[in-house]
N, C-alpha and C positions, 0 to 999 in steps of 0.2 A: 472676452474676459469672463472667467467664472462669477457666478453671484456667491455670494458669502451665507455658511448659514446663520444663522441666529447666534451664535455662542461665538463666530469668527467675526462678525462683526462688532459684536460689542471688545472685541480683542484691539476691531481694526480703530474702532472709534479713539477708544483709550490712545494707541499709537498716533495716531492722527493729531490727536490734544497734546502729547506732551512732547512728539515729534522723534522723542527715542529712550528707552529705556532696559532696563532687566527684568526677567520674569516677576521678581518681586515687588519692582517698580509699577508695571503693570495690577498687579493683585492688588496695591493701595489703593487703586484708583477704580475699584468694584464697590458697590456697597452692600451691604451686610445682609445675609451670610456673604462671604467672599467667598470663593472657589477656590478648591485644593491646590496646593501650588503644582503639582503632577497634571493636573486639566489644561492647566493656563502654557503649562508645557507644550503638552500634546497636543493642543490649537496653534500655538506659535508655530512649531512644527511644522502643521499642515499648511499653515500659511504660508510659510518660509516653500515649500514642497510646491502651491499654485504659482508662486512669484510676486505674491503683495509684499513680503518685506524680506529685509537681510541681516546680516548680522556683524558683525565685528567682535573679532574672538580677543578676549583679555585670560590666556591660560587655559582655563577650563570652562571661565563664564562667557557669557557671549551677551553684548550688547545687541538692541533689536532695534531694528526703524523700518518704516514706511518706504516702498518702492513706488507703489501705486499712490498718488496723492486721491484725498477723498474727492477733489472737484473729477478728479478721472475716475471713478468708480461711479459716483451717482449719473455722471455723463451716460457711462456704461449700462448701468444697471434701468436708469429710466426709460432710455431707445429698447431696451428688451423690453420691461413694463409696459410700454406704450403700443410697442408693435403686438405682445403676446395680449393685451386686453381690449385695444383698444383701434384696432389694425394700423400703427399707425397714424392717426386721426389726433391732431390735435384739439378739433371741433368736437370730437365726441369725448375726448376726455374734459374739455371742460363745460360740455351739455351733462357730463354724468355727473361733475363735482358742484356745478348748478342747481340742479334738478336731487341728486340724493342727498345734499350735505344740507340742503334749507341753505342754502348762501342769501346772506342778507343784501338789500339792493346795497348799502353802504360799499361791502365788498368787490358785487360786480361793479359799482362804479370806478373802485382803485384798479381794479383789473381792464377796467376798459382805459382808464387813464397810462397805464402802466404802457398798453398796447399802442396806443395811439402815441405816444413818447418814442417807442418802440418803430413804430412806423414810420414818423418824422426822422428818426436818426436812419432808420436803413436808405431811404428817399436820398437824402443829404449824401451818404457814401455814395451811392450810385451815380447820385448827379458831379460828385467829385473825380469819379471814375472817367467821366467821357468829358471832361473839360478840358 
């Protein structure tokens, strides 16, 4: 799947939120300055063009919606992220978010809690698996 650029995703985002709309529809939901309505176009377009969304024609206007849901894009886009930064490596992306961000122990402790919640559920499927 492509990654979006910056001006296509805040397109995708908008779609995502309101689940489907008209170019004008979209433009309300930018905030100020808003973009020319001919920009907001021409992003739709391309998007329409990768396969994020489609459209339904009413005459001459075309209503717009999402093909791609967002939970399948950031899926997408973080396995890229993760392999092009970080080889892959869960460990090391969260040694780097540890170690650069000042993560407070409060945090690593919900993230160790999250994990180990995480670990007991995968344990439990597996043991259901061979029973």
């Amino acid at each position: 799947m492509n990654e979006l650029t910056k001006a296509e995703e805040q397109v995708m985002q908008i779609l995502w939120r309101i689940e489907k709309g008209f170019v004008k529809d979209v433009i309300t939901h930018f905030s100020e300055p808003k973009p020319a309505y001919n920009t907001v176009s021409t992003i739709i377009r391309i998007l329409e063009k990768k396969g994020f969304i489609g459209h339904k024609a009413y005459g001459k206007t075309y209503e717009y919606f999402p093909l791609i849901s967002k939970k399948e894009y950031t899926k997408s886009f973080f396995k890229g992220f993760l392999s092009r930064y970080f080889s892959n490596s869960l460990q090391q992306l969260v040694s780097f978010f540890s170690n650069e961000n000042e993560m407070s122990i409060e945090e690593m402790e919900k993230i160790m809690k999250m994990m180990e919640e995480e670990i007991k559920q995968k344990k439990e499927n597996n043991n259901d698996r061979f029973e």
